[in-house]
Structures are given as C-alpha cells and as structure tokens.
C-alpha positions in Angstrom: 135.4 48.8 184.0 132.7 46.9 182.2 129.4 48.0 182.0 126.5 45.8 181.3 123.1 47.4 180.3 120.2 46.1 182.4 117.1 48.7 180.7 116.8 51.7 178.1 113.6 53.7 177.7 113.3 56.2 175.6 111.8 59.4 177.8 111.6 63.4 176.7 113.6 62.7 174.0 116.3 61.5 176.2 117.2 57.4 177.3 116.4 56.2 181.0 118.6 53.6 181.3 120.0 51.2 184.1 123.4 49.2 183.8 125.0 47.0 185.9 128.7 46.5 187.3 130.8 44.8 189.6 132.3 47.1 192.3 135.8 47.4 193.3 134.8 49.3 196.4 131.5 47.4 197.4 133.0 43.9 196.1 129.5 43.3 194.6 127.7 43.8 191.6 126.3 47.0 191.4 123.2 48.8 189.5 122.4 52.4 188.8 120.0 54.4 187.2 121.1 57.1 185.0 119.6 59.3 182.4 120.5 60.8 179.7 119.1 64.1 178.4 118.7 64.7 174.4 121.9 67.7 174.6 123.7 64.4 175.7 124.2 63.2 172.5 125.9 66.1 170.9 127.9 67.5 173.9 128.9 67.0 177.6 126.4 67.8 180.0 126.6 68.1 184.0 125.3 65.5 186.7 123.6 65.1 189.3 123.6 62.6 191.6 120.5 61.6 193.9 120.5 59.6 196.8 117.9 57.5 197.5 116.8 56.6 201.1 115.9 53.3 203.4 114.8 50.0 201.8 115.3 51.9 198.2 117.3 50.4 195.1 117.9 52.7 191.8 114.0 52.0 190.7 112.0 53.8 193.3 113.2 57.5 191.9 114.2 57.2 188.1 110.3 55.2 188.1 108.4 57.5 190.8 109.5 60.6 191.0 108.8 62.2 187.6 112.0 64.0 187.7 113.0 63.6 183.9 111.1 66.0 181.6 113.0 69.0 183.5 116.2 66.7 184.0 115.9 67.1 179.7 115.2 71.2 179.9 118.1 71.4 182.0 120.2 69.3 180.3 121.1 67.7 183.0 122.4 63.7 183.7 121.1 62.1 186.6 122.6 59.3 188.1 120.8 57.0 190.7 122.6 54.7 192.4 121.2 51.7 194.9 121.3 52.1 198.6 123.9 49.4 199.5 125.5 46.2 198.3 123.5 43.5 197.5 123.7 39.8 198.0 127.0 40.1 200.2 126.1 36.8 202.1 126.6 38.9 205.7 125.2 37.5 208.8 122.1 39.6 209.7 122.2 41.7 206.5 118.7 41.2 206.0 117.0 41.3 209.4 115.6 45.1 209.6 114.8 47.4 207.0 117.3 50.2 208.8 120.4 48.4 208.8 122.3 46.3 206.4 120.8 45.5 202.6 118.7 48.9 201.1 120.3 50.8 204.6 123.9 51.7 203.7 123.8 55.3 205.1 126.0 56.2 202.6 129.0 55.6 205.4 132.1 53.4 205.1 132.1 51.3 207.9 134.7 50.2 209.8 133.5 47.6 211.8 133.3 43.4 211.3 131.5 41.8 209.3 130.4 45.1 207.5 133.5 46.7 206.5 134.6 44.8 203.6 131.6 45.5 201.6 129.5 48.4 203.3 131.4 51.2 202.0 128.9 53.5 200.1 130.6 57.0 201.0 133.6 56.0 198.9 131.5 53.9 196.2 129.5 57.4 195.8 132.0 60.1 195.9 134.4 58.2 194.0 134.0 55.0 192.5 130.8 55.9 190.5 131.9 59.4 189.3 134.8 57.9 187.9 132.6 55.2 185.6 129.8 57.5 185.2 132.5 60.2 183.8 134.4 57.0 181.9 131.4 56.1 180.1 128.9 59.4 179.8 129.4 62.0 178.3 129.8 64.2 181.2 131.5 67.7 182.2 133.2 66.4 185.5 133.9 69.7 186.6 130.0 70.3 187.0 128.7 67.6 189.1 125.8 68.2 192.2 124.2 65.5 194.8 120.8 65.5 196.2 118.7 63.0 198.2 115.8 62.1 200.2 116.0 61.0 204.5 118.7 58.4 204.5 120.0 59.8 200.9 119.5 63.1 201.9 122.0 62.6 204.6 124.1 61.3 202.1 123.9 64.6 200.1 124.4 66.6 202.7 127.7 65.1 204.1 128.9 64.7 200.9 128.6 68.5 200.1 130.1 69.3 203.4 133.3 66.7 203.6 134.0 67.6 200.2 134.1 71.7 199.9 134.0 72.9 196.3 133.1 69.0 195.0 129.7 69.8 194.2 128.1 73.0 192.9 124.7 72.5 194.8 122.6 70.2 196.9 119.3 69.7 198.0 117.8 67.0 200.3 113.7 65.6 201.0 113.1 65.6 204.8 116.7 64.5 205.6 118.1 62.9 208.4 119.7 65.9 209.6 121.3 64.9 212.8 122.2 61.1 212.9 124.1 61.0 216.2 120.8 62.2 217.9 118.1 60.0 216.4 117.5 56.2 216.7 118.0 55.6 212.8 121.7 57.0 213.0 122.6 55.5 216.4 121.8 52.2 215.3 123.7 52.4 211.9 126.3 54.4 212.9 127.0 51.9 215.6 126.9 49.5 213.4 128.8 50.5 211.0 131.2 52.5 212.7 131.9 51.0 216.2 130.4 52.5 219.7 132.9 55.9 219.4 130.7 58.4 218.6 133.6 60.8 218.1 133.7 58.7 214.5 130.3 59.4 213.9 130.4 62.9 214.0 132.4 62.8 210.3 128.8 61.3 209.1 126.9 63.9 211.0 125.8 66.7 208.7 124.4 69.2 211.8 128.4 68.7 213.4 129.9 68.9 210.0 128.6 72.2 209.0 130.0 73.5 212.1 133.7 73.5 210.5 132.4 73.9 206.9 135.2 76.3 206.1 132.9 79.0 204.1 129.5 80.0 203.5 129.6 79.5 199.6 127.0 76.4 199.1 123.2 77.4 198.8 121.5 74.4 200.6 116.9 73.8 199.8 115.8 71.8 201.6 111.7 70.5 201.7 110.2 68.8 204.6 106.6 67.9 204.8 104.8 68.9 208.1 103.1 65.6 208.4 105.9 63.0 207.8 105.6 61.1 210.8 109.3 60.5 211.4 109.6 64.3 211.7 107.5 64.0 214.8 109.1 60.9 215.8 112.7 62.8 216.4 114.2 61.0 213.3 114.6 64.0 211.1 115.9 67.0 213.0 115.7 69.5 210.8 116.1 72.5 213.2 118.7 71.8 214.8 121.2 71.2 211.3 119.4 74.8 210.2 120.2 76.5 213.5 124.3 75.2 213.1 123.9 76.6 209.5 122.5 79.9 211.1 125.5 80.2 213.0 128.0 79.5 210.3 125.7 82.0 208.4 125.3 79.1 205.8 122.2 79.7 203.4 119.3 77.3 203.9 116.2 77.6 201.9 114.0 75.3 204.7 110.3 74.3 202.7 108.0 73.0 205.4 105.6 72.0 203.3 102.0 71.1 204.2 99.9 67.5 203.8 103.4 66.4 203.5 103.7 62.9 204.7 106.2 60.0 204.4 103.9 57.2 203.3 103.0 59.6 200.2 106.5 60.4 200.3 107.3 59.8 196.2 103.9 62.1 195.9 106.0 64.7 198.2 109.1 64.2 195.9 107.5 64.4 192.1 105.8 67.6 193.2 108.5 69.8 194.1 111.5 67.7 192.3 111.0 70.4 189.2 112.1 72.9 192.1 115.3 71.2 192.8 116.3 70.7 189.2 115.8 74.0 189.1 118.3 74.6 191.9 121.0 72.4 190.6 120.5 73.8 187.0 121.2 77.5 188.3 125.4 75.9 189.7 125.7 73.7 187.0 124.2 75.6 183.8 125.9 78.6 185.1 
C-alpha cells in the first residue's frame, strides 16, 4: 500500500514524520503521525500506538504533548493515527463535535449511513499495524496502545478484546464506561444501532469483566478537576472497581489542578511516566 509523505522533522535525533494513505478499511484517505527514534535506523524497534480523543486529528499529540525525547530513550516508535475518516461526504458527519468527523470512538459501526466508512476498531487493530509494520522498521511481536478520553477508550478495549496483542496500556482520563455516559450512548447508538447488548463489546468496564487473566498492568491518570469527570462522562470508578473484582492491576493517578481545557498541559507532564510504562513490556 502506497505511502505518501505529508511532513518530516528532525527531533532528538530521531524524524517526526506524518504520511498519508488511502484506506481499504475507512475507504478514505488516511493520515498518521509516526516517529521514529535514532535506534530505528540500525534495527527494529517496538510501537506504540496512541489514541487520540474528540475533535483530534494526528497533530494535536505528536505537536503538544512533548512525548518524543523519551519516545528516543526508549527507543520506542509511536504511531498516531487521526480520530475518524475524513471527507466521507455523510449526511450529518459534521454537525457535533461528539459524533461523526474527529469522533470515531474507535468502534466499527454497523448502522446506515456510518458503516461503510466509520470503521476505526478494525482500521486500528489491523489495517495500520500491517502498513506501519510493512513500512517501519518495527518488531511486530512488541507492539502497546495508549490514549486519552475518547482514545483512551480506544486503548482500553483494544487491550481487552485482544488478550496478549499488546504488552501494555495506559489511558488520560478515559471514557471508562460508555454505555453509562451521554458521550457513549449517543455514539454507540449511532454507530451501533439501539441494542445495547452490542455496545457492551465497546465497553471497557463490561469487557474487563470476562478478560480471561490478570496478566495486563493497566496506569491510568485522571486529573481531579477535568470537568467531564464531574459531569458523569468519565467513570473511572466504576471500570477500577470491575478490575478489582477480576483482581486486574490498576495504577489509578488522580492527579490534582488537573483539568480538561489544559488537558495537553495534563498529558506532556506525566507522558514521560507512560513511556516509561510501555518501555518496561516492550524493552523487556
């Protein structure tokens, strides 16, 4: 599959780069951030895939969040993809911020006119693996996921639908419980139709109820003041209490003057922690 380089910047010794492609699952063109670490260009590193959340595209985390000086320490590629298909020509695509273009939810839907294009689950566990790992020089044996609210979702259910897929995974105040929060009703019904039995597949707090083992080390930062924490969109507790009961290990950060409008001041100071956490699987 043809790549077409949008942007490279040199950065830590390493390349920050964005290319472009059309999409056999998303029938769109496509973009993604991805960099590439200096041990890149004499052997195969790992990756690690972040998920970015509502109204994002690839920019907003390879240009805000300050991620790439450890990303190069580690050795680690990370690949940023954009939030949904773009310019799809869908009636009504574009009439909220929280549903339709920059609010995939990482789902595949199954619903008209949506399901022909919205179909990011698949696009992200395995469409872009494959060309990232066609292209990169990659180890696709080592490969993690992490994320922030919508994209943090994202990580989460891909960790847990796919035991033993991804070393590690981390998430920024998450959307924990998307069958109990407006954000998640209104995309999942969306996307998925008005059986909420076929939400629960998306629903990181029901899926870690079957996860079949206790073998994935889950960090997870919250700030105390993001506002849609308080508005019910979030809930954190109650994914944390299924993972008590499944005896899952959650490291839960509640972290103070943590809000979402500062959210990529949130993200740049603690992203060196979640390197760290992915670089501990995937170095090991």
């Amino acid at each position: 599959m043809a790549l077409k380089q949008v942007s490279s910047n040199k950065c830590f010794e390493g390349f920050q780069k964005v290319f472009e492609h059309d999409s056999a699952e998303l029938k769109c063109k496509m973009k993604f951030g991805i960099y590439l670490p200096p041990k890149a260009e004499t052997g195969k590193c790992p990756v690690l895939y972040w998920l970015s959340g509502l109204t994002c595209t690839e920019q907003n985390f390879i240009t805000k969040a300050g991620f790439q000086q450890a990303a190069a320490e580690h050795g680690l590629i990370v690949v940023a993809p954009d939030t949904s298909p773009r310019g799809c020509n869908i009636e009504g695509e574009d009439e909220s911020w929280d549903f339709g273009t920059g609010a995939g939810f990482y789902v595949d839907a199954t619903e008209e006119p949506w399901k022909t294009n919205y179909r990011m689950y698949s696009y992200v566990k395995d469409e872009l693996p494959k060309l990232i790992n066609a292209n990169f020089p990659t180890d696709p044996d080592r490969m993690s996921v992490f994320g922030h609210s919508m994209g943090g979702h994202g990580a989460l259910i891909l960790a847990l639908k796919n035991p033993g897929k991804y070393k590690s995974v981390s998430a920024f105040a998450p959307i924990c419980n998307p069958i109990q929060c407006q954000w998640g009703k209104k995309a999942l019904g969306g996307y998925l139709g008005s059986d909420v039995s076929k939400w629960e597949s998306y629903d990181a707090t029901q899926l870690v109820k079957s996860y079949p083992d206790s073998r994935l080390d889950i960090l997870i930062d919250q700030g105390k003041d993001d506002q849609f924490l308080s508005a019910g969109q979030l809930l954190p507790d109650n994914f944390i209490a299924a993972c008590t009961e499944r005896k899952i290990p959650v490291i839960f950060r509640l972290q103070q003057a943590s809000g979402f409008c500062n959210l990529y001041f949130f993200i740049s100071t603690f992203i060196n922690d979640h390197i760290k956490h992915h670089a501990k699987y995937l170095n090991a």
